[in-house]
Structure formats: C-alpha cells, structure tokens
BATORDREN-853118 format. One line per field, with one value per residue (C-alpha): residue number from 1; x, y, z. Coordinates in pm, 1 decimal. Layout:
pos <- [NUM:...]
u <- [X:...]
v <- [Y:...]
w <- [Z:...]
//
This chain:
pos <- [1:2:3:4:5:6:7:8:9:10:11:12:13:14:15:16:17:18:19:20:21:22:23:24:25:26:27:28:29:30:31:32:33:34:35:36:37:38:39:40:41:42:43:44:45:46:47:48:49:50:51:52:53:54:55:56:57:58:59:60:61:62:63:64:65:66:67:68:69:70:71:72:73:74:75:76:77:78:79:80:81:82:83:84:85:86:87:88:89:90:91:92:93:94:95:96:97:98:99:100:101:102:103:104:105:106:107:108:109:110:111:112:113:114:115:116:117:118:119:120:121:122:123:124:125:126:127:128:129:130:131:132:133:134:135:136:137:138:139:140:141:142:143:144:145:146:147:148:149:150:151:152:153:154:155:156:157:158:159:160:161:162:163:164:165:166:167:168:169:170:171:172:173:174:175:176:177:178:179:180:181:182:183:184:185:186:187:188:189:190:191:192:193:194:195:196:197:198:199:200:201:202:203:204:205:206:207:208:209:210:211:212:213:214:215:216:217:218:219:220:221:222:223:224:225:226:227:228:229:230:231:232:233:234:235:236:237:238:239:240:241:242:243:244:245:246:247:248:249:250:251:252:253:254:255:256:257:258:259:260:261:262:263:264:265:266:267:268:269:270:271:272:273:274:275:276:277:278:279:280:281:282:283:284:285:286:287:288:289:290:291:292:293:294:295:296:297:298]
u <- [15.6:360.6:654.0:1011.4:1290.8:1645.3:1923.3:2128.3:2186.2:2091.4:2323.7:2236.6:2203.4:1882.6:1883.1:1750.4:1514.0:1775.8:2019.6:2147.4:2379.7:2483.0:2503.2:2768.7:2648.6:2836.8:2620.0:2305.0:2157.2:2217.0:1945.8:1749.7:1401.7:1310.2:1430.4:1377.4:1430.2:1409.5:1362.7:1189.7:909.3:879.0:631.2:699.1:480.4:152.8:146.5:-224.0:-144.5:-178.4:-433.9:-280.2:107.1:396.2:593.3:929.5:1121.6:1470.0:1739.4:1806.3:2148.6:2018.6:1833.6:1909.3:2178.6:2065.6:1861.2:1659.2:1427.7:1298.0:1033.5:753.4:506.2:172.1:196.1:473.2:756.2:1071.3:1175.1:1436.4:1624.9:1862.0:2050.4:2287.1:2452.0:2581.3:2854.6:2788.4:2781.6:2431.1:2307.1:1926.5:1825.4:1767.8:1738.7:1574.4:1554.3:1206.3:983.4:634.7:368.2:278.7:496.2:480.7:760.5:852.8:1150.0:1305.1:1572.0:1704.7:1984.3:2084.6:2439.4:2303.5:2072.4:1696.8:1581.7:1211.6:1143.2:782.7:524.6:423.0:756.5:1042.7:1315.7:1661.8:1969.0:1972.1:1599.6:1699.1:1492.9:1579.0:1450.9:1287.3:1090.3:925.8:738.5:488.5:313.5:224.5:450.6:307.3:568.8:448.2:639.7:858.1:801.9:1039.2:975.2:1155.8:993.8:1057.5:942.1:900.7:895.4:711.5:824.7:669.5:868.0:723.0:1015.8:1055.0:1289.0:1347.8:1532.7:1645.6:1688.1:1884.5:2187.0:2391.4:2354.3:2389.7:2717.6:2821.6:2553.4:2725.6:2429.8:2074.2:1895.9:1540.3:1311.9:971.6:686.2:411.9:541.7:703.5:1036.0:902.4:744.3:423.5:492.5:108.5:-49.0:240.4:269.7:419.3:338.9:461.9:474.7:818.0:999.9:1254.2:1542.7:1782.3:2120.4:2289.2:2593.9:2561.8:2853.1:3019.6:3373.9:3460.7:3320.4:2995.0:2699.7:2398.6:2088.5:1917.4:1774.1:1610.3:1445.0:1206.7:968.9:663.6:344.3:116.6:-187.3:-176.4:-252.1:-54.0:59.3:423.7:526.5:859.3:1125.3:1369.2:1675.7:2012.8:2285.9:2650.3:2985.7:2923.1:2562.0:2410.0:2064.7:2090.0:1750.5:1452.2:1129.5:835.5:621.9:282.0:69.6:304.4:127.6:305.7:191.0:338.7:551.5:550.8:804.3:698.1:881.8:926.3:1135.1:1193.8:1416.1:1435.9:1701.8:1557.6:1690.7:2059.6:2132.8:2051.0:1754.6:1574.1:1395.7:1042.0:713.1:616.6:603.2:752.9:544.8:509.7:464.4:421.7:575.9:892.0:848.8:796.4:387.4:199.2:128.6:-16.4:67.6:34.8:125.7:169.2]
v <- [11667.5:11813.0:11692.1:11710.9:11631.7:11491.1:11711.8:11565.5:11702.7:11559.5:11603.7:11673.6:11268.8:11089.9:10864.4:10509.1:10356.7:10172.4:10480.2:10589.9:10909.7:11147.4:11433.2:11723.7:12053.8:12263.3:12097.5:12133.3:12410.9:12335.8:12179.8:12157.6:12270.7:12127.5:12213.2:12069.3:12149.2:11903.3:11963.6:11737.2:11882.6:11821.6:11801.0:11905.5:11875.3:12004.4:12343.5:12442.2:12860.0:12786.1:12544.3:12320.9:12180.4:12350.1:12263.7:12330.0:12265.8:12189.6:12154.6:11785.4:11728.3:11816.0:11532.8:11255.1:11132.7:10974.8:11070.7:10844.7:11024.4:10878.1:10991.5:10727.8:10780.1:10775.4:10410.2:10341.0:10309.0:10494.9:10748.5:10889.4:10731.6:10970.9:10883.5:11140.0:11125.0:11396.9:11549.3:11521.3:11830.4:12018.4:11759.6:11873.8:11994.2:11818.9:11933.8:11760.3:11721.9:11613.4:11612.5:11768.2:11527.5:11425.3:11218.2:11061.1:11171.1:10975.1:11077.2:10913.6:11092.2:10830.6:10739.5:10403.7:10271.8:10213.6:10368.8:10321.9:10133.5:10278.5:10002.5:10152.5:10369.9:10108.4:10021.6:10111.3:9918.0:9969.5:9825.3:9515.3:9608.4:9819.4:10119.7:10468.4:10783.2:10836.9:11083.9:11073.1:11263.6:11115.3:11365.0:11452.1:11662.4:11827.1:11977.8:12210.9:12251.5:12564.0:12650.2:12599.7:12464.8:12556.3:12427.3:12383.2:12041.8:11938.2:11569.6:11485.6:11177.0:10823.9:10586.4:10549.7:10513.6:10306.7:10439.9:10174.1:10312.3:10133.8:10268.3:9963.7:10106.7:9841.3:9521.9:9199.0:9059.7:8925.0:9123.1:9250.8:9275.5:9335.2:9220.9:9342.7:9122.3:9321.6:9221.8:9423.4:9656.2:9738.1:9753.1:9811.2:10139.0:10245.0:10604.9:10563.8:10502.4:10662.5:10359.2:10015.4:9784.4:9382.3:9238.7:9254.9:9044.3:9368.1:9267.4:9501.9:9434.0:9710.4:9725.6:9735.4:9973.5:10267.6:10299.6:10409.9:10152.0:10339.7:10130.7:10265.2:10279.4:10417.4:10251.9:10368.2:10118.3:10214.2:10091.6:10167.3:10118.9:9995.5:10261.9:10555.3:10362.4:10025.1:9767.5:9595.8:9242.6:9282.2:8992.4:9166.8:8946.7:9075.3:8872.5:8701.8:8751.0:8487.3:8533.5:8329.6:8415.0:8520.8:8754.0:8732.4:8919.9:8954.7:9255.8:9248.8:9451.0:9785.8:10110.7:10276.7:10571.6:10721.4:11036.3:10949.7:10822.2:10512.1:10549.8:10236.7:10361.9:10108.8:9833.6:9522.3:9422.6:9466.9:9785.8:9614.3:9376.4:9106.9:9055.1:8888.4:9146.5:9178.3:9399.7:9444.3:9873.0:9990.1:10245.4:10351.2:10700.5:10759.3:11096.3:11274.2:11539.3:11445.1:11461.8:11516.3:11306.5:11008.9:10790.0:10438.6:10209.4:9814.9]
w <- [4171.1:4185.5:3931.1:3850.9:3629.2:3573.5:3418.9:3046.6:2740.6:2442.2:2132.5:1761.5:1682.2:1766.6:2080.7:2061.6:2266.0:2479.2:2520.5:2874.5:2881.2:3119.3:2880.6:2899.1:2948.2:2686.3:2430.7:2628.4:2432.6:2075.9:1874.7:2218.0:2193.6:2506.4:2893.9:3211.6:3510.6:3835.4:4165.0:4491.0:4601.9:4971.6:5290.8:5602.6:5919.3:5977.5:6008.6:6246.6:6226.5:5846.0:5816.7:5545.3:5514.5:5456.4:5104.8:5034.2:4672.8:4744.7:4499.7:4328.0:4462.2:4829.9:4832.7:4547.1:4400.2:4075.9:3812.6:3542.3:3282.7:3014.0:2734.4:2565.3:2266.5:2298.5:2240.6:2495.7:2284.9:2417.2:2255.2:2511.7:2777.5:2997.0:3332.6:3560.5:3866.7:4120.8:3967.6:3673.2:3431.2:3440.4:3699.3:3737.5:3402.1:3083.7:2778.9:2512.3:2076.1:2063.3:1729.3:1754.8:1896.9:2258.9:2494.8:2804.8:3064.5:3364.5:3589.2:3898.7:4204.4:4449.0:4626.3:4524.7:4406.8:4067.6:3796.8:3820.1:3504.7:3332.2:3142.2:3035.1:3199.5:3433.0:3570.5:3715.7:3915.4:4146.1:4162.3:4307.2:4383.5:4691.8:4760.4:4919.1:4988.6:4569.3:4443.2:4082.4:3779.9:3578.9:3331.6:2957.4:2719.2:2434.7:2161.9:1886.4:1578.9:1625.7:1964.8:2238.4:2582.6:2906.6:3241.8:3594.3:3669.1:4031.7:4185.1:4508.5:4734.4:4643.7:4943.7:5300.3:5534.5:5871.1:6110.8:6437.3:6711.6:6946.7:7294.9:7491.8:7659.2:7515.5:7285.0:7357.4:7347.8:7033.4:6828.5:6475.5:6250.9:6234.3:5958.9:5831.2:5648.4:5498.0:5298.1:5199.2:5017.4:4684.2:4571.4:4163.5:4104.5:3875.8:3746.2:3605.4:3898.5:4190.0:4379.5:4403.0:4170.7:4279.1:4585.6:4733.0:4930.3:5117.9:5267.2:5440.0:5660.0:5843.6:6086.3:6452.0:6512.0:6325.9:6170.3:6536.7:6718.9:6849.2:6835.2:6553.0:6745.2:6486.8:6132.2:5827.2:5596.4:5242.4:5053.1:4793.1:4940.7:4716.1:4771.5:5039.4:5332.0:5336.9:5606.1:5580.4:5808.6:5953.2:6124.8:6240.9:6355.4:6560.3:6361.3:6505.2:6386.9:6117.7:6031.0:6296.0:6426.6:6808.9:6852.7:6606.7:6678.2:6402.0:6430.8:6199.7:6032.8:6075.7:5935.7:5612.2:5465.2:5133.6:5251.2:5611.6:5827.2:6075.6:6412.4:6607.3:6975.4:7222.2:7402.0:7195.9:7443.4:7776.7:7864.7:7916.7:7650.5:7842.6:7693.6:7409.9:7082.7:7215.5:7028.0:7394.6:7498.9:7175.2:7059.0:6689.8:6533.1:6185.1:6088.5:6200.4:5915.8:5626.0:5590.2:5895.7:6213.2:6304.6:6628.0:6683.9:6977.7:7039.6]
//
C-alpha cells in the first residue's frame, strides 16, 4: 500500500489532543525529530507494453488543497492534530516532536472548502460532509529514543468519481440547475480499513451555465465506496429558476470502483432539449485514467 503526508511544523510546546495548526516553517526544524513528507501517489491507465499500471507521485499542491494529519497512541488517544492549506508555509511536509513509542498516523489531501476532521482511526469527515477528489495515509510510526526520522510518505486515492456528460445540443428552456442525489456510498472515511464507513445520503447541485453564459455539459460527482467494488443509486433532477423540479430521471445500481472514474455520455434531453432525462442509450464507462478500464452500458 502506498502512503503520504501533510506538511506543519510543530513548535517546542506540546500539542493537545484537540489542537489544529498550520505551522510556520522557520520553526520547522527545531526540536523536530520527526519529518514527513506528502505526496499523492497516483494511477494512470493500463499500460499492456508493460504488463502492470503505470504510477506517478505528483506533488501535494498539484492535486489537493487541504491537508489533515493527525497522530494516535496505541490506544487511540490523539496525540497530534495538524491541518494546512495551499499556501501555507512548508505546505507538504510536517515535522513532528514525538516521544519514543509507537503511533498510529492517519493523513488526509482533498479539495474541500473546509478542513477534514480525524476524529480517531476509524473516522474521518468533510465539511459540510461534501467529498472531492481525497487521497489518504494510514500506517504505523515507530520512534526510538535518540534517533531521528525523515520520510517521504506517499498517499494513494480513496474516492471513486462519476463524471455525467451530457451530449444534448442544448437544454431545455428554463433549465438553471441540476441536482444529484446518491446513495450508496460514503461520505465518512475509515483510515483502518481504506474505505467508507456509513451509509451516505450524497447530495450535489451544480450550475447549468458558466460565468459567461456557456452551458456545463460536463459533471463530476465523489464518493467513498464502501469496499472495492460498490454500486451507488442516483436521481438526477434538471432544476428551474426557483428550485422547481422540471426533469427527474433515477438511474440504479451504477458501478463505482475505488480509483476509477464512472463515465455516463449521453442525451438526457433528446438530442434538442425538447426532451424529457431518460437512462435509455447512455452508455457507461468506468475509467478515464485514473485506474484501468472497465465498460458498462444501459
């Protein structure tokens, strides 16, 4: 399994349990014994000339905007708890005064508005429990008296992603929102086990035009699948000016895999916007690459 870690600096006084700090990086060395350093680790498509996938380690602020680490005893009590965001100083490497003994270490990158909360090593939830692209670290830590630990620390991608394009040359009249309502998956992650960990209740509302007027024909929605191989139940409804329901379509039993990307392409529409959302003829594939590739059709 591949891992990865969050960047802070801890300063000479002890942190509680219940601390979050985005640490400054001049002080990131002193009375440190421990340094991390994060990175996503990343899967691209199925490569046949090598016989097994291609990986690729990016840099953290490539490809998530927050970071949450935090650091448990061996019986689960926090002993660190360290947040960051893009921009901040030394973004992507934490260092860390930890006594001798072994810990438990659980990091989380993503890109929503707020700071993921690790309440213990069984949980983890999002701001306003809205989930984007996330990667995570789950792993042991052993510190020896006297001896100093620097590490890379790489994090590999725990969301399955649905991406619904929609092909229609033009929306129905009056259209302004679409709104995506999911269940199935997760929107509470495990860093024990590397998957989701309640039964969610997803919902997702994005614009039907741009800032300039264009219309988005294209949608990304996440969640945590609850073991590899999970299926999610989707309504999807086109929204009016004021929220009123115009279109409504609900598609079951929709194949998620963890690290792949579902692709729904078709014309909910009719072709012209004259039409009503329909499952009929749009054909799934689950990949665009991220992990591999796997095709399904309705």
């Amino acid at each position: 399994m591949i891992s990865g870690w969050l960047a802070a600096v801890v300063a000479a006084l002890a942190l509680t349990a219940c601390e979050k700090v985005s640490l400054p990086v001049a002080a990131q060395e002193d009375n440190a014994n421990v340094i991390l350093r994060f990175a996503p680790y990343d899967q691209t498509a199925f490569t046949r000339s090598l016989g097994n996938h291609t990986r690729a380690v990016s840099p953290l602020t490539d490809q998530c905007a927050k970071l949450s680490v935090a650091v448990f005893t061996t019986d689960g009590t926090k002993a660190k708890n360290i947040t960051q965001k893009v921009g901040d100083a030394g973004y992507g490497t934490v260092s860390l005064s930890l006594s001798a003994g072994t810990y438990r270490l659980a990091a989380i990158a993503h890109n929503g508005l707020g700071a993921a909360t690790i309440t213990s090593t069984e949980k983890v939830t999002f701001a306003s429990n809205k989930v984007t692209d996330t990667f995570a670290y789950y792993g042991t830590l052993v510190v020896e008296e006297g001896v100093p630990i620097e590490q890379e620390v790489q994090m590999t991608r725990r969301v399955a992603m649905v991406r619904l394009t929609l092909s229609d040359g033009a929306l129905p009249e009056g259209v302004k929102r679409m709104k995506f309502y999911y269940t199935g998956g997760s929107s509470t992650y495990s860093p024990t086990t590397g998957y989701g960990c309640v039964n969610s209740k997803q919902t997702e509302y994005r614009d039907c035009y741009d800032d300039d007027g264009e219309a988005v024909t294209v949608y990304e929605l996440y969640t945590l699948p609850h073991e590899e191989n999970d299926v999610l139940k989707m309504t999807i409804t086109a929204l009016g000016e004021g929220g009123e329901e115009m279109y409504s379509t609900v598609f079951e039993n929709m194949p998620v895999v963890r690290n792949k990307i579902t692709t729904w392409t078709g014309a909910p529409f009719g072709g012209d916007g004259g039409g009503p959302i329909t499952s009929g003829g749009i054909s799934i594939t689950l990949d665009t690459g991220w992990d591999g590739t796997l095709n399904y059709t309705f």
